[in-house]
C-alpha positions as semicolon CSV with decimal commas, in nm:
position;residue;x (nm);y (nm);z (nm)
1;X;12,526;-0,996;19,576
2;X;12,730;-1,214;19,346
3;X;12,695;-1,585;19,327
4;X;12,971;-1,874;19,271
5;X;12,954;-2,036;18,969
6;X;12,918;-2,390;18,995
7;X;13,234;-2,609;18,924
8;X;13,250;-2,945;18,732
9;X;13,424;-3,289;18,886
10;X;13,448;-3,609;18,699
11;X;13,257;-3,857;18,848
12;X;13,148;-4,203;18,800
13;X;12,808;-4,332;18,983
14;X;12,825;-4,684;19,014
15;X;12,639;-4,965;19,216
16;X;12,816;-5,228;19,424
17;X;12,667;-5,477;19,556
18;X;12,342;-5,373;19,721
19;X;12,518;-5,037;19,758
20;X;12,584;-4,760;19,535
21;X;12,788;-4,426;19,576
22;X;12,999;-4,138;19,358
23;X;13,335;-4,283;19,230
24;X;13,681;-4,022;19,243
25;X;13,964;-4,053;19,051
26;X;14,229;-3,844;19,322
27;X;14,346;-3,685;19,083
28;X;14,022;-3,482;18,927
29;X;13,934;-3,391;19,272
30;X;13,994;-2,986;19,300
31;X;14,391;-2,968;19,464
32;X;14,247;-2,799;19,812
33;X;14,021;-3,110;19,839
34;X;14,271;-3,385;19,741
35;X;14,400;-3,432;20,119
36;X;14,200;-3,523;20,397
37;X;14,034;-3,278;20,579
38;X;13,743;-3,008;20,647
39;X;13,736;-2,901;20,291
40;X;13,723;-3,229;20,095
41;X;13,467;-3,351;20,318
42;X;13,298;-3,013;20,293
43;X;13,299;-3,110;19,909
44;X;13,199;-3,435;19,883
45;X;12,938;-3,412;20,160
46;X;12,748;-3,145;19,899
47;X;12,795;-3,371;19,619
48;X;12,579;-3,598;19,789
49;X;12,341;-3,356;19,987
50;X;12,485;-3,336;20,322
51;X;12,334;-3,244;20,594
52;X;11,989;-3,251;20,482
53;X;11,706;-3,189;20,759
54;X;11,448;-3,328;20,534
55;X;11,615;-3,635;20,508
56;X;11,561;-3,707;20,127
57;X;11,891;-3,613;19,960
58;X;11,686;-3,404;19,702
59;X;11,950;-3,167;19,604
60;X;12,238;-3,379;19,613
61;X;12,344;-3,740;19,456
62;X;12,245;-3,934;19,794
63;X;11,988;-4,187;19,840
64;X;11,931;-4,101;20,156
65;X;11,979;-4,421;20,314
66;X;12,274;-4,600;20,475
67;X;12,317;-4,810;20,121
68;X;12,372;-4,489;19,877
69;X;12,465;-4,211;20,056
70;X;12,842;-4,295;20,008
71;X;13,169;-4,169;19,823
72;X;13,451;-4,311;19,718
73;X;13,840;-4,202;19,656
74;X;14,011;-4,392;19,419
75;X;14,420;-4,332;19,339
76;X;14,738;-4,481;19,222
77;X;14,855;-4,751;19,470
78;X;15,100;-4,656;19,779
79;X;15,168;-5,037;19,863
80;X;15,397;-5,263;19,676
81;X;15,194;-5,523;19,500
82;X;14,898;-5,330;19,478
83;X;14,700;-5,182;19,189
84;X;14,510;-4,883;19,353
85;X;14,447;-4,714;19,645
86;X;14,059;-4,674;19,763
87;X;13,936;-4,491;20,043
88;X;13,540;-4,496;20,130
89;X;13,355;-4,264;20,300
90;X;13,013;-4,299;20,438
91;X;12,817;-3,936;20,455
92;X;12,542;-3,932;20,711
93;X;12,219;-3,791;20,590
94;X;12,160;-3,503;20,818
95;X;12,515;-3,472;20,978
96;X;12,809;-3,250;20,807
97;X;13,071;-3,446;20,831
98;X;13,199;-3,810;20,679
99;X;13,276;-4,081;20,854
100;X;13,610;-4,243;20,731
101;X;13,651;-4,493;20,998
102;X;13,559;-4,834;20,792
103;X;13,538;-4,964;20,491
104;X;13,204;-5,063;20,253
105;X;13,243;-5,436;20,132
106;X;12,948;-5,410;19,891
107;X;13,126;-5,076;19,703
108;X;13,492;-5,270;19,719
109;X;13,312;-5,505;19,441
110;X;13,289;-5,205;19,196
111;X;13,641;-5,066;19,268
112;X;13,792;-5,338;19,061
113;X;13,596;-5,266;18,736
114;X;13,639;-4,875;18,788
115;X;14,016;-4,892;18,867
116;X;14,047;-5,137;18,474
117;X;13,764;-4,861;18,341
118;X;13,964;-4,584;18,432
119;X;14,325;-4,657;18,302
120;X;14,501;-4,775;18,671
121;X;14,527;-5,123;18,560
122;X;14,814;-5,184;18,243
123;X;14,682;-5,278;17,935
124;X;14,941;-5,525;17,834
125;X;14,735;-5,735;18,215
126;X;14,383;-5,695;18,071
127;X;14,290;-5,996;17,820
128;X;14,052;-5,963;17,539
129;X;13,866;-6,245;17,712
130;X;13,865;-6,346;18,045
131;X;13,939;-6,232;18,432
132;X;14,152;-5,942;18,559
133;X;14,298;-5,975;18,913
134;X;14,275;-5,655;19,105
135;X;14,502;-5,594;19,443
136;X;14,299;-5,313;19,636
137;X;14,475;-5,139;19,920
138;X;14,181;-5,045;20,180
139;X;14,282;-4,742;20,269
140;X;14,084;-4,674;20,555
141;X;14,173;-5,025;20,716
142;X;14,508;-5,062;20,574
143;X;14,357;-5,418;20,451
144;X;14,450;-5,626;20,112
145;X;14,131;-5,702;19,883
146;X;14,145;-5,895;19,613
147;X;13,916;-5,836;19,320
148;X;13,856;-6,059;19,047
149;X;13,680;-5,903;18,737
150;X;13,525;-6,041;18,441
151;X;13,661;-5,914;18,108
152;X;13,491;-5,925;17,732
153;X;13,622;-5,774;17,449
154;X;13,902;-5,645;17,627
155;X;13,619;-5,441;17,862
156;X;13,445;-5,491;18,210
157;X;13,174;-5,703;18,143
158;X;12,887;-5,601;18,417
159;X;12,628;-5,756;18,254
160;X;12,533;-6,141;18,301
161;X;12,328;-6,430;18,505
162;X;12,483;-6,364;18,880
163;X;12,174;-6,268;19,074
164;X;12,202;-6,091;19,463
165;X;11,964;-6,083;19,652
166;X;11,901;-5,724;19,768
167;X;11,975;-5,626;19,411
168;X;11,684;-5,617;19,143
169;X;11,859;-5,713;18,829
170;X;12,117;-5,994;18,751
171;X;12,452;-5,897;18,659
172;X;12,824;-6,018;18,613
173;X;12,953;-6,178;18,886
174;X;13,250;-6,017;19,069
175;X;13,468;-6,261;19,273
176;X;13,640;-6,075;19,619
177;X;13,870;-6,196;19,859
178;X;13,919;-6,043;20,170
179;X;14,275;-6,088;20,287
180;X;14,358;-6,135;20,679
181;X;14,033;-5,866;20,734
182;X;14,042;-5,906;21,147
183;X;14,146;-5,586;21,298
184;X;14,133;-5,221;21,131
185;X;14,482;-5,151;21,218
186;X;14,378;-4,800;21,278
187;X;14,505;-4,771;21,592
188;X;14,187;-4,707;21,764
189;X;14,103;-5,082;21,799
190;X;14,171;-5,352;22,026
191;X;14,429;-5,513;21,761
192;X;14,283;-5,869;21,809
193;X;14,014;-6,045;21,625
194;X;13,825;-6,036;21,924
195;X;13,905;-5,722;22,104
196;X;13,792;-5,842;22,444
197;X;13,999;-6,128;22,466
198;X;13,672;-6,386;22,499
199;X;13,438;-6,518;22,251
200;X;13,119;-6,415;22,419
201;X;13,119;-6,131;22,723
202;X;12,871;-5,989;22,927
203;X;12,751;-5,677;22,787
204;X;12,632;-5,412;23,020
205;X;12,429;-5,144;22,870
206;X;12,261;-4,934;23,154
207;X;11,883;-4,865;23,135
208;X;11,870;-5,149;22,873
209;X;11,949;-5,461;23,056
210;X;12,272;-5,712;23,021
211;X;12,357;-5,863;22,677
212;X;12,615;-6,203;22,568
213;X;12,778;-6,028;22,364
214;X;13,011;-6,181;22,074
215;X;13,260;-5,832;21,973
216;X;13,459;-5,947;21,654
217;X;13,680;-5,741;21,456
218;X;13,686;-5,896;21,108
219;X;13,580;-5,695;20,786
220;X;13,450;-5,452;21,035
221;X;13,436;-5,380;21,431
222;X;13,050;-5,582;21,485
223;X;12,892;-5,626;21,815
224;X;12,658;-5,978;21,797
225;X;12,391;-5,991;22,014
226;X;12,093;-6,255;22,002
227;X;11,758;-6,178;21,841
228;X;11,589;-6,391;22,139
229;X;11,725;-6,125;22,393
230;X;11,605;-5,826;22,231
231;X;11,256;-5,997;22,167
232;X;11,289;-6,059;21,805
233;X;11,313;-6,403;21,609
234;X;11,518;-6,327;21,299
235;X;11,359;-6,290;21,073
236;X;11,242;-5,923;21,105
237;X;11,224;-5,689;20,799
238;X;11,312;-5,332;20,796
239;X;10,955;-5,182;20,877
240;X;10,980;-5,415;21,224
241;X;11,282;-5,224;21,340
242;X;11,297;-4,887;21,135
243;X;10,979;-4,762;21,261
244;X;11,002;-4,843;21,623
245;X;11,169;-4,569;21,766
246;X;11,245;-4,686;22,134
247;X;11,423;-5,042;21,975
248;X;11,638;-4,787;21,745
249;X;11,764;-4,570;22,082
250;X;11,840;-4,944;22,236
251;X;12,031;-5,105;21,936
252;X;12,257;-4,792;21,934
253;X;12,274;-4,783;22,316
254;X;12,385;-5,176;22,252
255;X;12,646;-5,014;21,988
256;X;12,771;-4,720;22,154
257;X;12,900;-4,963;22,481
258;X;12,998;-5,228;22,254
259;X;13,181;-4,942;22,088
260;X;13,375;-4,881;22,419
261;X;13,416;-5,260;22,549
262;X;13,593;-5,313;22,173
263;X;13,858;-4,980;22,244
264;X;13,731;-4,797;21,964
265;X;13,630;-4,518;22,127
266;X;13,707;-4,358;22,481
267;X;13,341;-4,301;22,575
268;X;12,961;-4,380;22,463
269;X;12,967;-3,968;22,387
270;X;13,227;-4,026;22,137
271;X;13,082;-4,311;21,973
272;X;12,775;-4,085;21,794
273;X;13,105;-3,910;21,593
274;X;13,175;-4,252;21,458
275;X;12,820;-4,386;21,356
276;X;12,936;-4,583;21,088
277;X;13,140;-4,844;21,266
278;X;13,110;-5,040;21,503
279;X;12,849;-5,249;21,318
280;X;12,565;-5,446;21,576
281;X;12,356;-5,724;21,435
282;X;12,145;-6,017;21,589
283;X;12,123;-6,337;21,498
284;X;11,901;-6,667;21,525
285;X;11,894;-7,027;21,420
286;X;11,713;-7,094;21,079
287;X;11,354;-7,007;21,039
288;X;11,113;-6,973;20,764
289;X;11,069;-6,661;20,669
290;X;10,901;-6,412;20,367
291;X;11,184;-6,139;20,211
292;X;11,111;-5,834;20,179
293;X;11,057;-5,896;19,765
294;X;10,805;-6,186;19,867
295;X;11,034;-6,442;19,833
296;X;10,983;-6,739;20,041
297;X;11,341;-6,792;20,245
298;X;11,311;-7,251;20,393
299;X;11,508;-7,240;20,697
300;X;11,592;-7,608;20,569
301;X;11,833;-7,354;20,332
302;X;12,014;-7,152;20,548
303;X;12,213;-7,184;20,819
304;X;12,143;-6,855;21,043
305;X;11,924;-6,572;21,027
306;X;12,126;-6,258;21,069
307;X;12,037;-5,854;21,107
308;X;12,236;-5,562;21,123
309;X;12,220;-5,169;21,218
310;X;12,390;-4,938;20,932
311;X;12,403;-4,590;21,033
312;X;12,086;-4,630;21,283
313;X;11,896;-4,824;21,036
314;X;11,828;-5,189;21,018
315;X;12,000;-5,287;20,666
316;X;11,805;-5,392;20,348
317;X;12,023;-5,658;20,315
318;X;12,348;-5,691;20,430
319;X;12,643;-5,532;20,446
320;X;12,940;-5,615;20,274
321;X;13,214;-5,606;20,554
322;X;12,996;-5,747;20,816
323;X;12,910;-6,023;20,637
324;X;13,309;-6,099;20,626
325;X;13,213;-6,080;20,989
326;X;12,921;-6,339;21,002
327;X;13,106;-6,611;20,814
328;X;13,431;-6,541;21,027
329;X;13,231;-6,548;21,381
330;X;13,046;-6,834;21,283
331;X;13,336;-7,034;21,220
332;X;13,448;-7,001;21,584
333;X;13,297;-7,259;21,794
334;X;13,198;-7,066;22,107
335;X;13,064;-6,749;21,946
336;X;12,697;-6,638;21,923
337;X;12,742;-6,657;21,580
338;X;12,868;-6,997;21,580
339;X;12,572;-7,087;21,821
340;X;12,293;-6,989;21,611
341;X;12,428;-7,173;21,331
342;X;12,427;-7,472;21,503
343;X;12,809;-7,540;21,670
344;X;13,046;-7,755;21,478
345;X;13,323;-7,630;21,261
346;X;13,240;-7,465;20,891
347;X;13,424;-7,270;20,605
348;X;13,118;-7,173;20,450
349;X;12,754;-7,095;20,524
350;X;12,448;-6,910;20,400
351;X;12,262;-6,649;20,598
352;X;11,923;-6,500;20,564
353;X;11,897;-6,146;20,531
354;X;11,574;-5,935;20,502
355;X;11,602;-5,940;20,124
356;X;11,732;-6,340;20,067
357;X;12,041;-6,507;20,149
358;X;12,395;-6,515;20,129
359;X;12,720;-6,706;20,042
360;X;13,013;-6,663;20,230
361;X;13,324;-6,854;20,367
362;X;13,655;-6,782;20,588
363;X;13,964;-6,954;20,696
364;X;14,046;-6,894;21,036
365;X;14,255;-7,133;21,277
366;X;14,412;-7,108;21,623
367;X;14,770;-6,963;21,657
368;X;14,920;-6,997;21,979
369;X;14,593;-7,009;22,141
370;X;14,454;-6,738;21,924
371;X;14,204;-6,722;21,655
372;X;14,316;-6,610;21,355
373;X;14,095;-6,533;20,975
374;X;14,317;-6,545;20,690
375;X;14,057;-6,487;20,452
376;X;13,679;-6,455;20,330
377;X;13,572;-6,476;20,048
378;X;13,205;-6,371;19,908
379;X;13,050;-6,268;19,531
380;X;12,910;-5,975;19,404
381;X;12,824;-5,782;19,143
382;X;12,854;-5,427;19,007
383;X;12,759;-5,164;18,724
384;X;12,793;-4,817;18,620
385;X;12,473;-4,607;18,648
386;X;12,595;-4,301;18,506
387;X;12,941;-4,122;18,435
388;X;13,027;-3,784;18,318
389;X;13,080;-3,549;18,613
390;X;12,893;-3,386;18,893
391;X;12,830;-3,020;18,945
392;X;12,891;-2,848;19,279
393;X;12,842;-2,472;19,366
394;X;13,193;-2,336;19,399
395;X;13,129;-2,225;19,727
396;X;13,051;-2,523;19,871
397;X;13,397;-2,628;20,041
């Protein structure tokens, strides 16, 4: 019995945000696994150690949660005005295939400093001192995100004082603008902000009860619920939510009919092929609360409390895209969002998360009657972990 060699990719690991995943450059991918399809995603789903039954990600580069068991594509832009292409995929843990239906706003924070690492950006744009402005062209959204990256010695700086909560270590801060992020354009959506048409619906998910129900598309496709109606205050940490099993089967039964009220999917059957998006969260008015690194969150500091579901899981902290979502809902008056923060009108607000708080701010205004986002705006940070290449056995894809 022979044995396939394994094969070599260059690869850069990098953390974004409180994410981190395996960085492509297109064009080092093998050629049968540089268009979409069975085979690349047979690839890249081994690089990471897809499907795995035990859950762990031991023989792959997965971290076998939501937050680092990702990949991402990066390649010369296709758009005018743009500076790169990137396409993100999220791999589930114990499922073979990826799920390209969304985009990861904590991993769009390191695509800047790869794309100037990695020779997209011209040389005669990057200063020996200073920022680099980075167009992105969300490929899987067909959305406009606008990076700005701190440069030293004519490098990526990625070290420096900007601290995240959810991440242990301080780094460089990295500046991102979201640019009119309401509706994926995918096709599959509703193609309004809020697909429904209303700012808070009646959400009927049978054998679980009836839910208000704020559906936003902004960032990403999120279903808003309130923690009060589920039973919860807020301020819950991952252990409260993780380990019951019967409130995981209702939050996805909440997201698999939000899934079909918003049009992104013809059924609640089809909605477990697409577990990465629609997002579903709940929020709450301000409360004191403990993170989950100890650190005392004063409700008199915050304006909401929000939580949200990645891939089945109640999120460490929070995710990049939905909080685009958060600080565009809650600057709605009318929506749940809005509601728990108090009413009124804002640009910007801070949210508790289980690990801390955030930062975040969006335009948005009425157009003909219609609510419109034109952009958020948030900061992260991001670092290479490790670059080189990863090895894969040849038969793998």
């Amino acid at each position: 019995m022979s044995n396939a060699p394994q094969i070599r990719i260059p690869a850069t690991y990098m953390r974004g945000g409180t994410s981190k995943g395996v960085f492509f450059r297109l064009q080092d991918l093998p050629a049968r696994a540089q268009a979409p399809g069975p085979v690349r995603d047979a690839l890249l789903s081994r690089v990471i150690g897809s499907p795995d039954p035990y859950g762990k990600h031991t023989d792959g580069m997965g971290g076998a949660t939501s937050s680092t068991s990702k990949v991402v594509i990066i390649a010369p832009a296709t758009q005018p005005e743009h500076d790169v292409d990137y396409l993100y995929g999220q791999v589930p843990i114990n499922e073979s295939f990826i799920d390209w239906s969304g985009n990861c706003g904590n991993l769009s924070s390191a695509v800047g400093p790869f794309a100037i690492a990695n020779g997209f950006i011209d040389k005669a744009r990057i200063p020996e001192n200073g920022v680099v402005t980075v167009r992105i062209w969300q490929a899987n959204i067909h959305k406009t995100i606008v990076a700005h990256v701190q440069v030293t010695n004519g490098e990526v700086q990625e070290t420096g004082d900007f601290e995240l909560d959810g991440v242990t270590f301080p780094a460089a801060e990295v500046q991102l603008e979201f640019i009119d992020p309401a509706d994926e354009g995918d096709g599959d959506g509703g193609g309004a902000m809020f697909p429904t048409g209303q700012l808070v619906d009646d959400l009927d998910v049978p054998g679980v009860g009836v839910f208000k129900a704020t559906m936003i598309n902004a960032g990403v496709p999120v279903v808003f619920v309130e923690a009060a109606a589920l039973g919860y205050d807020g301020t819950e940490l991952q252990g409260a939510i993780n380990e019951d099993k019967v409130a995981l089967e209702k939050l996805e039964a909440i997201r698999a009919h939000g899934a079909v009220r918003m049009g992104l999917v013809p059924d609640v059957a089809a909605a477990a092929k697409r577990p990465l998006t629609p997002k579903v969260a709940f929020v709450a008015p301000p409360k004191d609360y403990v993170s989950s690194s100890g650190k005392p969150v004063a409700a008199s500091d915050i304006d909401l409390l929000a939580r949200a579901m990645s891939m089945g899981k109640l999120h460490h902290a929070m995710m990049g895209t939905a909080s685009v979502a958060i600080a565009t809902a809650a600057a709605v008056p009318g929506t749940l969002v809005n509601a728990a923060a108090g009413g009124g009108t804002r640009e910007v607000l801070v949210f508790g998360h289980p690990s801390g708080t955030l930062r975040v701010g969006a335009d948005v205004k009425q157009v003909d009657g219609t609510w419109v986002v034109t952009k958020a705006v948030m900061s992260r940070s991001a670092r290479v972990l490790m670059e080189g290449a990863v090895r894969v056995p040849g038969d793998a894809f």
